[in-house]
DRENMAR-425171 format. One record per residue (C-alpha): residue in three letters; residue number from 1; x, y, z. Coordinates in Angstrom, 2 decimals. Layout:
N
ALA;NUM;X;Y;Z
...
***
This chain:
133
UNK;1;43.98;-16.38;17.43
UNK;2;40.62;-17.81;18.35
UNK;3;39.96;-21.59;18.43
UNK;4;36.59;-23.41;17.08
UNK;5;35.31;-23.19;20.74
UNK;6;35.76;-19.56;21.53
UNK;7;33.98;-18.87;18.18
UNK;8;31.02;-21.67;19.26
UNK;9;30.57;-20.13;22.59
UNK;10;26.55;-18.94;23.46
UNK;11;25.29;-15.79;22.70
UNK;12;25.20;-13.42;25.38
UNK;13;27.28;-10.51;26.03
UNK;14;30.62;-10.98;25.33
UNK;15;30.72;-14.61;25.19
UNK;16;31.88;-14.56;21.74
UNK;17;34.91;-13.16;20.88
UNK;18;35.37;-14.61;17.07
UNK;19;32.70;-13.54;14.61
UNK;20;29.88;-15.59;14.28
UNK;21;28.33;-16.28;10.76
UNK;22;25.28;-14.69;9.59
UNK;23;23.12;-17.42;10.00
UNK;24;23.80;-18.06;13.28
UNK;25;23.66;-13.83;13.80
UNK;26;19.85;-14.08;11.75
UNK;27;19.19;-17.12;14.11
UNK;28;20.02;-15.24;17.58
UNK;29;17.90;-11.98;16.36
UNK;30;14.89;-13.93;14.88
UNK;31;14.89;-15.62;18.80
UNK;32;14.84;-12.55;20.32
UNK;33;12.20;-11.06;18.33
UNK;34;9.90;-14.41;18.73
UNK;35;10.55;-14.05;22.56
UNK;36;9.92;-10.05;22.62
UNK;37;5.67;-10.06;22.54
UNK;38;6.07;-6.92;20.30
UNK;39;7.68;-4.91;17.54
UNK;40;10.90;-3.68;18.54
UNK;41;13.27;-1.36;16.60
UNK;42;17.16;-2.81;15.86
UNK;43;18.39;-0.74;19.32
UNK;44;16.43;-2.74;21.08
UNK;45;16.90;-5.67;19.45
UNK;46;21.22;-4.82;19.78
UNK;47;20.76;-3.99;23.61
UNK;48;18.46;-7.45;23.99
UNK;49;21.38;-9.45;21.93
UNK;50;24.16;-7.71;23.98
UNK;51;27.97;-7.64;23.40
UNK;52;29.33;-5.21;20.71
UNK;53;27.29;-6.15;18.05
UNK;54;26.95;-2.81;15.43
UNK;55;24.03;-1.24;15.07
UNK;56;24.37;-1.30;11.66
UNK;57;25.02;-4.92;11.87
UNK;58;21.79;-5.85;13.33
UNK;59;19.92;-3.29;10.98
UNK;60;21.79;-5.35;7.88
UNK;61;19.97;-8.80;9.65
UNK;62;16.78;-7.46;10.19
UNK;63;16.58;-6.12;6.21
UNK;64;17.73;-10.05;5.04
UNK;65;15.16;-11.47;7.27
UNK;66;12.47;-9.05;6.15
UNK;67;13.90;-9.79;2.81
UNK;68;13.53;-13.14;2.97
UNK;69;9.66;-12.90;3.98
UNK;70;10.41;-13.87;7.86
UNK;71;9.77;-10.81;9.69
UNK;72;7.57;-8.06;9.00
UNK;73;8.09;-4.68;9.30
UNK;74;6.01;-1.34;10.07
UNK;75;7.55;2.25;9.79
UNK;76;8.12;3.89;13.44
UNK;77;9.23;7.37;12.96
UNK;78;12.25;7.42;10.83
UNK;79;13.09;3.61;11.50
UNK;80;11.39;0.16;11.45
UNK;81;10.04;-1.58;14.00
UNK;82;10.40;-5.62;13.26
UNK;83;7.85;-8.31;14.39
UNK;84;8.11;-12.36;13.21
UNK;85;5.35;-13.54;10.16
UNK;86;5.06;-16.89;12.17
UNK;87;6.22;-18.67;15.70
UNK;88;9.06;-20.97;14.90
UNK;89;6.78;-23.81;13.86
UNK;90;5.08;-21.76;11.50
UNK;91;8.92;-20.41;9.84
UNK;92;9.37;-24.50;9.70
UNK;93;6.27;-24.85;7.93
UNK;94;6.77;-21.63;5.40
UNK;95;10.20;-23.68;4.03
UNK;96;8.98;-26.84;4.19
UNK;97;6.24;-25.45;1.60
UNK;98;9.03;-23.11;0.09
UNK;99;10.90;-26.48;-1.08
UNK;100;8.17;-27.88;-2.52
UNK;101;7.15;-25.60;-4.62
UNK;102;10.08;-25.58;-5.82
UNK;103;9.44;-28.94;-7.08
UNK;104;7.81;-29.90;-10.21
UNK;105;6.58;-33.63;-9.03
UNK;106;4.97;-32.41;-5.85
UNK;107;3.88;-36.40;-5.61
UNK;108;7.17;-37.63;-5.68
UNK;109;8.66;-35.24;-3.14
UNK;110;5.37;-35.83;-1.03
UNK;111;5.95;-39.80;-1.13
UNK;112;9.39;-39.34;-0.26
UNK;113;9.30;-37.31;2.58
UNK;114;6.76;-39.86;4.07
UNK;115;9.19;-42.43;3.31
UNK;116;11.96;-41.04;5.59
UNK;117;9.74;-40.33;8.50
UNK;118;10.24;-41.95;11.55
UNK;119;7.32;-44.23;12.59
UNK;120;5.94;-42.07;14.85
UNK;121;6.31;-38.74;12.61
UNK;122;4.22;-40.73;10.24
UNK;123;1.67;-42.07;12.37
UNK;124;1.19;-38.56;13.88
UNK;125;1.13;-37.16;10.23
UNK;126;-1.75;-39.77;9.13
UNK;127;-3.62;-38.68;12.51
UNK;128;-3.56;-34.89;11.67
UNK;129;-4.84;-35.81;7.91
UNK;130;-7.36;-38.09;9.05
UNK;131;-8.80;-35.32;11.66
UNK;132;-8.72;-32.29;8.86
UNK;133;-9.83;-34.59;5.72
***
């Protein structure tokens, strides 16, 4: 039996011996591609991850992500080879835009989110719209 810890534990080889959720699993291979500085294929993505993830584990990850519109992919023989749409700001940015259009009272949600900023958030925000408007 594993306790909350073991299964918290970082994510190198071995370090986890419960089973980590997906999101956290999605969250560890998106890091490693956005740290690789090319395409790599989900064997090298399993050895860079290390421990006894399943290759067919990491495959599974890399289709949701692609799925989900976060990493593209280009064919490389008879498998995939896996690159990030956007640096980790840019992800932030693609779900921040992803709720809104969600919304129907883009206004409303706009005003709000301004209204929970921290001071400085919103004085940096007002900076950046008064340098690109």
């Amino acid at each position: 039996m594993h306790d909350a810890a073991d299964q918290t534990d970082g994510a190198g080889a071995g370090a986890v011996p419960g089973r980590r959720g997906a999101g956290e699993l999605e969250a560890v291979v998106l890091e490693v591609l956005q740290h690789s500085g090319s395409a790599l294929s989900p064997g090298e993505v399993r050895e860079r991850i290390g421990g006894d993830l399943a290759y067919t584990t990491v495959v599974t990850i890399l289709s949701r992500l692609h799925a989900k519109g976060v990493l593209n992919r280009g064919k490389a023989g008879r498998s995939y080879r896996y690159t990030p749409v956007a640096d980790s700001p840019g992800l932030a940015a693609r779900r921040m835009a992803r709720v809104l259009d969600e919304e129907s009272d883009r206004e409303a949600v706009l005003s709000r989110f301004v209204s929970v900023l921290s001071e400085s958030d919103e004085e940096l925000l007002r900076k950046m719209l008064g340098e690109g408007g």
